[in-house]
Short mmCIF file of the C-alpha atoms (twelve columns), coordinates in Angstrom:
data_MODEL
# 
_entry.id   MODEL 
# 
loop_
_atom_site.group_PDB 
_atom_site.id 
_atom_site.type_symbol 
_atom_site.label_atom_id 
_atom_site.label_alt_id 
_atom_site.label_comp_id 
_atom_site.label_asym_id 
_atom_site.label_seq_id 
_atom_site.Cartn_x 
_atom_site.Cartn_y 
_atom_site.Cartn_z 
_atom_site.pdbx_PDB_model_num 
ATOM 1   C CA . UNK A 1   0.000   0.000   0.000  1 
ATOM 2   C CA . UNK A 2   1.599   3.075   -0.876 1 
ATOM 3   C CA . UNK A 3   1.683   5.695   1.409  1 
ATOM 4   C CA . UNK A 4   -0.968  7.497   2.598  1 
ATOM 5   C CA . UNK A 5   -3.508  4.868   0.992  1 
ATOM 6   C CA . UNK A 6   -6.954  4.156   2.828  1 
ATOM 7   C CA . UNK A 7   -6.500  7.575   4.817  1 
ATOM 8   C CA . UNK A 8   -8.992  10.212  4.176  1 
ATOM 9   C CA . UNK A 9   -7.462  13.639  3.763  1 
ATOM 10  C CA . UNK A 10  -9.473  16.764  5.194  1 
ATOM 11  C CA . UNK A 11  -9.960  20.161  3.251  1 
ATOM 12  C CA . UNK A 12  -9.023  22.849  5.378  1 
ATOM 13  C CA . UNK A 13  -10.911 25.524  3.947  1 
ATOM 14  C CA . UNK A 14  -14.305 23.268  4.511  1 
ATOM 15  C CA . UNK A 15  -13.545 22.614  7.504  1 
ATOM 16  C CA . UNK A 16  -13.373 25.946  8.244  1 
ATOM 17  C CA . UNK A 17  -16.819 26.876  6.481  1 
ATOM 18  C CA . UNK A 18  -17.971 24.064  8.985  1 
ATOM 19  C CA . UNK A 19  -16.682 25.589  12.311 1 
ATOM 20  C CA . UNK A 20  -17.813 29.312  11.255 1 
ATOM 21  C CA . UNK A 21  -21.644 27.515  10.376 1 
ATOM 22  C CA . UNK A 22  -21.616 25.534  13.993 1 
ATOM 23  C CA . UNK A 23  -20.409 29.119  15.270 1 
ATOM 24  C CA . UNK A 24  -23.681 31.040  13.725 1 
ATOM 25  C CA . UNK A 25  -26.166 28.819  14.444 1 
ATOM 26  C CA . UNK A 26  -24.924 28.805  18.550 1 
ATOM 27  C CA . UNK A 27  -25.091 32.907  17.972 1 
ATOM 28  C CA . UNK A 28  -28.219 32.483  15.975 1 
ATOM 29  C CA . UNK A 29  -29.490 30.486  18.940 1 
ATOM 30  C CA . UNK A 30  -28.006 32.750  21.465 1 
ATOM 31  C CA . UNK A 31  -29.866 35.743  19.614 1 
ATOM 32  C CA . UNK A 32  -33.113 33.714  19.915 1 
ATOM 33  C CA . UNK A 33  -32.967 32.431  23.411 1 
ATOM 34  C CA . UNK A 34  -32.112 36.391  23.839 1 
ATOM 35  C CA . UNK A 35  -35.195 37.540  22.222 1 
ATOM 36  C CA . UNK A 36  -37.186 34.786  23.507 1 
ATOM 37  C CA . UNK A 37  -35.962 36.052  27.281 1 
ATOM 38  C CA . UNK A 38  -36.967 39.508  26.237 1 
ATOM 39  C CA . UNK A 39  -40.270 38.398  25.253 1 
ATOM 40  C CA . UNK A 40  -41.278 36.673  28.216 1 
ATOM 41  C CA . UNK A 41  -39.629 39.235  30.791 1 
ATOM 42  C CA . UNK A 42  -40.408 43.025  28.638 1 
ATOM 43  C CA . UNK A 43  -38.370 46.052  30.119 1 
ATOM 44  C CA . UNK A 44  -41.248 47.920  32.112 1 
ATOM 45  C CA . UNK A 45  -42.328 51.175  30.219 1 
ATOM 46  C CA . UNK A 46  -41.715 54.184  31.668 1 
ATOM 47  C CA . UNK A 47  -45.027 55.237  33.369 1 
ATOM 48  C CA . UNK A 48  -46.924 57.870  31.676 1 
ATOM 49  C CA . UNK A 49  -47.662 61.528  32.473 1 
ATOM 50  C CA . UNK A 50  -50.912 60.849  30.982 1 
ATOM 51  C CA . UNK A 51  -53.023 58.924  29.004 1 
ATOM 52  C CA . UNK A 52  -52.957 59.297  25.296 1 
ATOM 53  C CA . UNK A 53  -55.069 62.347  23.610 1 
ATOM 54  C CA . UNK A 54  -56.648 62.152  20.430 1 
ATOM 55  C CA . UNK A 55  -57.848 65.998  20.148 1 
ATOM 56  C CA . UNK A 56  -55.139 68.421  21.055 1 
ATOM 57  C CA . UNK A 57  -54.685 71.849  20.360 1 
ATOM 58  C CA . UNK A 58  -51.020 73.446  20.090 1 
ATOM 59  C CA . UNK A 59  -50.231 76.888  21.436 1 
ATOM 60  C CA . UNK A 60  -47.145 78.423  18.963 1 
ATOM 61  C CA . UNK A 61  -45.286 81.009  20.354 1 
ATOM 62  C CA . UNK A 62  -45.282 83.936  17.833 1 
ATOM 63  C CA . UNK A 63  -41.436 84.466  19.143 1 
ATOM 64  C CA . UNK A 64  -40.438 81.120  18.178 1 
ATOM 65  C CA . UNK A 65  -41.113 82.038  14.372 1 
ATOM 66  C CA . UNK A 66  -38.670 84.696  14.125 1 
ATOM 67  C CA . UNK A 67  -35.692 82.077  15.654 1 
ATOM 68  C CA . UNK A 68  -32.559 84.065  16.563 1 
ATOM 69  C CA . UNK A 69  -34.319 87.333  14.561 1 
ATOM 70  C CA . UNK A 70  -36.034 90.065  16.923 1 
ATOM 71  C CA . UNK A 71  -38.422 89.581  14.150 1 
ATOM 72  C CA . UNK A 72  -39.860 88.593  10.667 1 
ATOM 73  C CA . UNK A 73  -40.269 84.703  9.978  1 
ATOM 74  C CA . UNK A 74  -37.340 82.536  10.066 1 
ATOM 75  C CA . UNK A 75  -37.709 80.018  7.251  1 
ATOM 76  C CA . UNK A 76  -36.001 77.059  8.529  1 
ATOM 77  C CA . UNK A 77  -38.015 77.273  12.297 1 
ATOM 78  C CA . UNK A 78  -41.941 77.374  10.662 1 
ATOM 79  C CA . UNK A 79  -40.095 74.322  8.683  1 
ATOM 80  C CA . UNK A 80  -39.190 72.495  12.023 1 
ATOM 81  C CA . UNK A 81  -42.902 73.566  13.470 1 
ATOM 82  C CA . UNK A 82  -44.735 71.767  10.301 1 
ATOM 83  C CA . UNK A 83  -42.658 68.420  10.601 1 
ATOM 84  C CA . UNK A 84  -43.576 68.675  14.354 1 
ATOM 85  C CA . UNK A 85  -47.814 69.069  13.530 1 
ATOM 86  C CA . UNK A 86  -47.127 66.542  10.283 1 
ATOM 87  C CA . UNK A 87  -45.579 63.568  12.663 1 
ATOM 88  C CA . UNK A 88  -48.410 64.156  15.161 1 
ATOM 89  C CA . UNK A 89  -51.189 63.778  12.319 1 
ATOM 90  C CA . UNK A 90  -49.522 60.828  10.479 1 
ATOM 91  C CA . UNK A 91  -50.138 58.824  14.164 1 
ATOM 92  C CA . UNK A 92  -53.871 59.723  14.195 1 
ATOM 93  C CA . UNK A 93  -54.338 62.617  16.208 1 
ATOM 94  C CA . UNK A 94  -56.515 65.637  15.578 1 
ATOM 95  C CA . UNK A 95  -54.328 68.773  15.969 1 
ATOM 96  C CA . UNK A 96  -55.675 72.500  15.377 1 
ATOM 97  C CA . UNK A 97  -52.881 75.188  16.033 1 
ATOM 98  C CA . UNK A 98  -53.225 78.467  17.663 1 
ATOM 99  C CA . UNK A 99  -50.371 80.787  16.555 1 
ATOM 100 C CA . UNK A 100 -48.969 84.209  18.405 1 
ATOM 101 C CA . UNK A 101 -47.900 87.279  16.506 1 
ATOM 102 C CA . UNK A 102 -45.068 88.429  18.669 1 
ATOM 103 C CA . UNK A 103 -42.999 88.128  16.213 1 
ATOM 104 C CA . UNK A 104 -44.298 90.830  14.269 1 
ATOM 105 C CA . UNK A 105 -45.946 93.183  16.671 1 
ATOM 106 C CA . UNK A 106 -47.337 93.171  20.613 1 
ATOM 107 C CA . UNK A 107 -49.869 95.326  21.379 1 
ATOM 108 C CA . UNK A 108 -49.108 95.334  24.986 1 
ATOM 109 C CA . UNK A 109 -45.895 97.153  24.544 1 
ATOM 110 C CA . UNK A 110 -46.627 99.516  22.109 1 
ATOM 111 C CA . UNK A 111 -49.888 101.098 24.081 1 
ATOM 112 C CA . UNK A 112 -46.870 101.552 26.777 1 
ATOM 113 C CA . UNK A 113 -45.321 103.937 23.855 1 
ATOM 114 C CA . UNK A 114 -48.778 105.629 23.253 1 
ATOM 115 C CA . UNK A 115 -50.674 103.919 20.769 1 
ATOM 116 C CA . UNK A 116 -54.061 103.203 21.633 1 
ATOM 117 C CA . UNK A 117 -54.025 99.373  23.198 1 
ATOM 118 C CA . UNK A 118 -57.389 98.433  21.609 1 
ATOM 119 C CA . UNK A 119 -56.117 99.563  18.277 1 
ATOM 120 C CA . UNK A 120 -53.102 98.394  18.888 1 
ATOM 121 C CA . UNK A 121 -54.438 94.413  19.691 1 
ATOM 122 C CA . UNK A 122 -56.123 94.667  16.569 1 
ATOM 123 C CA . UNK A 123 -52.841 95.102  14.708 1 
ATOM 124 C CA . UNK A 124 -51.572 91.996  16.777 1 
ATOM 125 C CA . UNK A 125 -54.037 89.740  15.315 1 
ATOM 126 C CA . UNK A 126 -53.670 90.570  11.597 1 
ATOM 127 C CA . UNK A 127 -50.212 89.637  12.767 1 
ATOM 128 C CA . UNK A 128 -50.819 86.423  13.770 1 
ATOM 129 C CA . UNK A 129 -52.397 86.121  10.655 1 
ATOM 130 C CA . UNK A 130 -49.621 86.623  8.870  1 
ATOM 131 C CA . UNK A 131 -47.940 83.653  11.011 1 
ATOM 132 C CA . UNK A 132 -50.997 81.156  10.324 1 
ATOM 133 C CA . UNK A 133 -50.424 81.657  6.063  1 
ATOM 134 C CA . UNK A 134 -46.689 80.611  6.352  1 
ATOM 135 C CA . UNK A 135 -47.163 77.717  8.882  1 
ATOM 136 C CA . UNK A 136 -50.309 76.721  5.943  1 
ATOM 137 C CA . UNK A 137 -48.436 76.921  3.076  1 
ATOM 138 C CA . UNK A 138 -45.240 74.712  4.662  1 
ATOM 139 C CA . UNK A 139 -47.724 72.267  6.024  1 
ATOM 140 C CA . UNK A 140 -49.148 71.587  2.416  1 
ATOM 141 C CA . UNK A 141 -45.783 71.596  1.361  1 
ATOM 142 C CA . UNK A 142 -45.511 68.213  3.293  1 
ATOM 143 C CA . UNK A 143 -48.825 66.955  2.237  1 
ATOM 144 C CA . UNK A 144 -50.720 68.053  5.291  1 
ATOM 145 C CA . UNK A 145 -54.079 69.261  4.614  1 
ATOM 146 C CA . UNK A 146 -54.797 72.364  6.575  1 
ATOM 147 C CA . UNK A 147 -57.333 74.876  6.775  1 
ATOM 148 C CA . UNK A 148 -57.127 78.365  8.252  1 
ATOM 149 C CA . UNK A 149 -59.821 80.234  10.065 1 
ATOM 150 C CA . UNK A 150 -59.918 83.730  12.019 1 
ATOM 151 C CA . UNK A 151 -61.441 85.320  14.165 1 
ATOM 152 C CA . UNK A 152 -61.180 88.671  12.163 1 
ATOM 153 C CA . UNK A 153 -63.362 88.031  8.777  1 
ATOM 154 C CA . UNK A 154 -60.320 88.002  5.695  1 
ATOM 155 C CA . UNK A 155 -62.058 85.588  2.986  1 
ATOM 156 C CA . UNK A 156 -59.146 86.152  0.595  1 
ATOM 157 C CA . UNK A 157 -56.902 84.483  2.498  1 
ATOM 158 C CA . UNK A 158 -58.862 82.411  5.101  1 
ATOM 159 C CA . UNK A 159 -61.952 80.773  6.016  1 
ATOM 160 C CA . UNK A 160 -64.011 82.587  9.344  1 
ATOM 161 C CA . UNK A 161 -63.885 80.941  12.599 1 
ATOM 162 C CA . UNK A 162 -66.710 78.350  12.839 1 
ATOM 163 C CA . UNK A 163 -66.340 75.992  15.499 1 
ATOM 164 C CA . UNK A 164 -68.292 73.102  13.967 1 
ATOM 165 C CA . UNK A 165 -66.530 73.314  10.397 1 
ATOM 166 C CA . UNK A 166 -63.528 73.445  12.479 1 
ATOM 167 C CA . UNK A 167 -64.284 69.894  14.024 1 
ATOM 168 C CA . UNK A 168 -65.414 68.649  10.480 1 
ATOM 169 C CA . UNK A 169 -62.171 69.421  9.457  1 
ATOM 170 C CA . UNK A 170 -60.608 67.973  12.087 1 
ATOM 171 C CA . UNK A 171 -63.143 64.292  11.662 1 
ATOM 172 C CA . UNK A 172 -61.363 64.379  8.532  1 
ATOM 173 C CA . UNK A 173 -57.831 64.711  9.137  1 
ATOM 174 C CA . UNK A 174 -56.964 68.257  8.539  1 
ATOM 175 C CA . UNK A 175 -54.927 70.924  10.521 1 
ATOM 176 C CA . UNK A 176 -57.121 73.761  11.405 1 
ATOM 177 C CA . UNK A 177 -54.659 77.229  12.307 1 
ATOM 178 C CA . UNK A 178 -56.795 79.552  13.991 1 
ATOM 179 C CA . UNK A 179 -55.154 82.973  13.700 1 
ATOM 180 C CA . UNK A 180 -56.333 86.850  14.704 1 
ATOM 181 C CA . UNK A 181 -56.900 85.868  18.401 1 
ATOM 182 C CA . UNK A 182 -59.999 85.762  19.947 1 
ATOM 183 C CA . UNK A 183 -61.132 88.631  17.137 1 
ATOM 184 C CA . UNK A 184 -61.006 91.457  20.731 1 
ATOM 185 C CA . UNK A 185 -59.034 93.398  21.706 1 
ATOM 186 C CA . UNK A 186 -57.109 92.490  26.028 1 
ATOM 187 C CA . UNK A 187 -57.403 88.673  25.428 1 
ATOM 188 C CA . UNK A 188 -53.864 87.084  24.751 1 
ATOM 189 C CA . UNK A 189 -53.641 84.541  21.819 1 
ATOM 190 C CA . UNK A 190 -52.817 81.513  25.025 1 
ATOM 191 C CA . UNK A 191 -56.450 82.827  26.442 1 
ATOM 192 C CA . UNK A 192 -57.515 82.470  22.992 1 
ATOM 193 C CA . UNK A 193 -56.038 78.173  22.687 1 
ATOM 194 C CA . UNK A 194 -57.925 77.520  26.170 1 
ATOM 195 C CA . UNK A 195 -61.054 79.022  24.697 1 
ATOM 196 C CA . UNK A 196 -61.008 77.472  20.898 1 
ATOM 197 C CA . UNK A 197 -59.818 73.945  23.073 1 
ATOM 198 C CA . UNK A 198 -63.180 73.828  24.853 1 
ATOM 199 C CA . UNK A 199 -65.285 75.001  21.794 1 
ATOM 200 C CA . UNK A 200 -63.763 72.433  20.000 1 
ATOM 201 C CA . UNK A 201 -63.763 69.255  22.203 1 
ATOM 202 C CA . UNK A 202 -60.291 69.474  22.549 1 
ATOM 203 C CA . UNK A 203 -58.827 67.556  25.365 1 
ATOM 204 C CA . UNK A 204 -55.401 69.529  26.253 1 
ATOM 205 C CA . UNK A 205 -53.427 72.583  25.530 1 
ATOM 206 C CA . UNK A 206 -50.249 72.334  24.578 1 
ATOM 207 C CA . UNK A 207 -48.250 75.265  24.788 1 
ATOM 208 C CA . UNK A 208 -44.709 75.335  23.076 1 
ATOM 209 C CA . UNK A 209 -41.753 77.740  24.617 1 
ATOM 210 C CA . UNK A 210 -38.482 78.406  24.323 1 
ATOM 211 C CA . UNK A 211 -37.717 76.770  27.579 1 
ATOM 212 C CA . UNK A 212 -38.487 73.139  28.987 1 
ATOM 213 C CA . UNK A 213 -41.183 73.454  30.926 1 
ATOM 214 C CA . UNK A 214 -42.390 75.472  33.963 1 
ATOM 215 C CA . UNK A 215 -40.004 76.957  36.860 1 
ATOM 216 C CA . UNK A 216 -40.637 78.840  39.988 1 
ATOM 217 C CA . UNK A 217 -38.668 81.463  38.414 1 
ATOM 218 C CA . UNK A 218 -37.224 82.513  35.025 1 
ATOM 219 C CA . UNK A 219 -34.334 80.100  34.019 1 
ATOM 220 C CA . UNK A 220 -32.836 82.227  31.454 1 
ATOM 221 C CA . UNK A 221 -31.752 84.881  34.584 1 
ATOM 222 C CA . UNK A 222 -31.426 82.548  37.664 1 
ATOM 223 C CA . UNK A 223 -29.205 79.261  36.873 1 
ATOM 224 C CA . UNK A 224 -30.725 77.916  39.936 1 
ATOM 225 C CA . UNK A 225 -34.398 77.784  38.961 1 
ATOM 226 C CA . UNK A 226 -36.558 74.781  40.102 1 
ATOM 227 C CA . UNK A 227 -38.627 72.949  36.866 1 
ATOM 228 C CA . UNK A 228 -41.980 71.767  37.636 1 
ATOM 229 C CA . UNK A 229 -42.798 67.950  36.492 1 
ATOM 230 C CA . UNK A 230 -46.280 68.596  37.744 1 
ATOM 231 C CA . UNK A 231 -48.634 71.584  39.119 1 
ATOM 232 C CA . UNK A 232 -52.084 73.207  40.422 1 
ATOM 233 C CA . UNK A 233 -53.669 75.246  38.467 1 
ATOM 234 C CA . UNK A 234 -54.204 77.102  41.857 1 
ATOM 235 C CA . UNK A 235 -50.748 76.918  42.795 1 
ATOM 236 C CA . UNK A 236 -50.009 78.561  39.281 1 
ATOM 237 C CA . UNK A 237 -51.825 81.357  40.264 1 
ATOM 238 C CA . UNK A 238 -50.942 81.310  43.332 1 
ATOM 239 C CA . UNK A 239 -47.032 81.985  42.543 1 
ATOM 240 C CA . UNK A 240 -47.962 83.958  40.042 1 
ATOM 241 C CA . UNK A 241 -46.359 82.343  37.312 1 
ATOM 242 C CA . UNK A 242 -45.783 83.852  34.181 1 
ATOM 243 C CA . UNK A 243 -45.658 80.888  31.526 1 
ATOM 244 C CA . UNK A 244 -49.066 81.926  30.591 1 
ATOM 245 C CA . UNK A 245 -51.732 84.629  31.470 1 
ATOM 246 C CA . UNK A 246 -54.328 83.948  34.573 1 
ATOM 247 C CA . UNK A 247 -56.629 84.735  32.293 1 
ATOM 248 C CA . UNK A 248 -56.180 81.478  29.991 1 
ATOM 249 C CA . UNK A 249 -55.198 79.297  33.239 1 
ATOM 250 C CA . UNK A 250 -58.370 80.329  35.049 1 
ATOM 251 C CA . UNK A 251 -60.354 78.883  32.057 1 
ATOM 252 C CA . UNK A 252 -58.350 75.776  32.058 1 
ATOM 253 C CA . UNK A 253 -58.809 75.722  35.866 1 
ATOM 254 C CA . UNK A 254 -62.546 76.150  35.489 1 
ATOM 255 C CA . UNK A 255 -62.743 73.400  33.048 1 
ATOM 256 C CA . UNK A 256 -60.648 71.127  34.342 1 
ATOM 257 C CA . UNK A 257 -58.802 71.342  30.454 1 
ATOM 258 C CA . UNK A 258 -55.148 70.100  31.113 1 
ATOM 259 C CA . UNK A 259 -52.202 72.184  30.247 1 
ATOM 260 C CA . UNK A 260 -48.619 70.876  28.927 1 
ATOM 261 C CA . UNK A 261 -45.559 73.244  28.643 1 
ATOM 262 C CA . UNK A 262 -42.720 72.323  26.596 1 
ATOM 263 C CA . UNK A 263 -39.987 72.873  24.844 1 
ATOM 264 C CA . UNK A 264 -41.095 73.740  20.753 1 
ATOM 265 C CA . UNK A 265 -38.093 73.690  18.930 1 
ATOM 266 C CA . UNK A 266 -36.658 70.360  20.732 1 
ATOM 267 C CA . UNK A 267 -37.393 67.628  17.930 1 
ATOM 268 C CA . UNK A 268 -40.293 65.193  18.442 1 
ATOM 269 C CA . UNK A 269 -41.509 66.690  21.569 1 
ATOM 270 C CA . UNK A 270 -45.213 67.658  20.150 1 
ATOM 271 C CA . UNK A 271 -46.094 63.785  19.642 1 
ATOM 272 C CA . UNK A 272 -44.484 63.145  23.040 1 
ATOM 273 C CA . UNK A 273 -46.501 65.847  24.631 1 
ATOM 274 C CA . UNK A 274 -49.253 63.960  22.852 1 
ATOM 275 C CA . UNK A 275 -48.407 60.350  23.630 1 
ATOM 276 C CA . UNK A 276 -48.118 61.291  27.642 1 
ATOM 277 C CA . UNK A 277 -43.948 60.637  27.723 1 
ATOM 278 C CA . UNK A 278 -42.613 62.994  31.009 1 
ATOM 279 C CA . UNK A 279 -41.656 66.129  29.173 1 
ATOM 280 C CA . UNK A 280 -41.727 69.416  30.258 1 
ATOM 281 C CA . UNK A 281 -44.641 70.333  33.012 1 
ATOM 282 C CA . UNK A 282 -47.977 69.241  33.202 1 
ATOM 283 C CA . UNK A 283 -50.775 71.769  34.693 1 
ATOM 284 C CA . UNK A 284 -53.922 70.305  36.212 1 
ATOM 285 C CA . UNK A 285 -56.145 69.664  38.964 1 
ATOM 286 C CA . UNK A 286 -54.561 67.833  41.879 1 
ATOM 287 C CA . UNK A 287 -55.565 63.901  41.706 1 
ATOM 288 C CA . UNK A 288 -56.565 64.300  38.178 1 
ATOM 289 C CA . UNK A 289 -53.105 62.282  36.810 1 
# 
């Protein structure tokens, strides 16, 4: 027999193929006992602020439009704001918008200069106006069906405010932007949300800042602030607190219509606002949540 007759020689590369194919199926099987494990023993969620809303409407800062400008419109920021609303409706909510005009002009400050206030809040709300046609016209951009109405007649450019074609347009999956205030003269545009809210059905306000959330004083001027998860309406007023007008929280209050205050430009924070995730600070009754 010559040499190496009868023996069987081995092919090193296949045996390699065989030890790397024994060594994924023990990872593939590691990978599915894993998943298996995570399965039957889920990582608890985190618990909610709140349940989930369906009807919500969002206060917009007139402030926040003009980004780093003292004022005009900043492009890329009424951008950011539509993808915000458009991820919010793409999940099933109903969302109507209520949009400042401090941006362009407060009333407030210039009757302090001498212009008559009344006259001067009317100028306001064509301001907001102004506001509620860019936010519109980005929205559609992105395939987002919206509709605005005012509270000052302007059929041109927008529809007037009707509460119940507001809600039909909601039923069917539009964005309703309700611009020009409450249409009078000493009501804020966040007294204005509370108000269209409860006409509407809505079932919270949620009011967008430039900060995250509520403190027991301003955290832009004192580092050492305190942030609010959770408050009273009545201890709102109480402190005095200046996140929004008594006005609007006192109509919340009397309503028992739930209040969220959050950061706007931080990214996905409208549809966490919406889902109930711990952001910013939630205003309500004591006991309600």
């Amino acid at each position: 027999m010559s040499e190496g007759e009868g023996e069987h020689p081995v092919d090193g590369s296949a045996a390699h193929s065989a030890g790397a194919a024994v060594r994924a199926d023990a990872a593939a099987g590691a990978v599915t006992s894993a998943a298996a494990e995570a399965e039957r023993y889920p990582e608890p969620e985190a618990p909610k602020a709140h349940r989930r809303w369906n009807r919500v409407v969002v206060k917009l800062s007139g402030e926040a439009f003009s980004g780093n400008e003292p004022l005009g419109i900043s492009p890329d920021v009424v951008f950011h704001l539509a993808k915000e609303i458009a991820a919010v409706v793409a999940d099933g909510v109903e969302l109507a918008a209520v949009v400042g005009g401090g941006n362009m002009f407060r009333g407030k400050q210039m009757a302090e200069r001498g212009i008559d206030r009344a006259r001067a809040d009317y100028m306001g709300m064509l301001g907001t106006v102004i506001n509620c046609l860019a936010l519109q016209d980005v929205l559609e951009k992105l395939g987002v069906e919206t509709r605005v109405q005012t509270a000052i007649t302007m059929g041109q450019v927008a529809e007037p405010y009707i509460p119940r074609r507001a809600i039909r347009h909601l039923e069917k999956g539009r964005v309703v932007i309700f611009g020009a205030g409450l249409g009078a003269p000493f009501f804020s545009t966040d007294t204005c949300a509370a108000q269209r809210a409860l006409e509407i059905g809505a079932e919270a306000v949620l009011k967008g800042t430039q900060v995250d959330g509520v403190y027991d004083a301003d955290p832009r001027t004192i580092p050492g602030a305190t942030r609010f998860t959770q408050i009273d309406y009545g201890e709102v007023l109480r402190r005095e607190l200046k996140f929004m007008d008594a006005t609007a929280v006192s109509l919340c209050m009397d309503n028992g219509l739930p209040i969220v205050v959050f950061d706007l430009m931080e990214e996905g924070n409208v549809a966490r606002a919406v889902r109930g995730e711990r952001i910013g600070t939630l205003i309500c009754r004591s006991g309600d949540y």
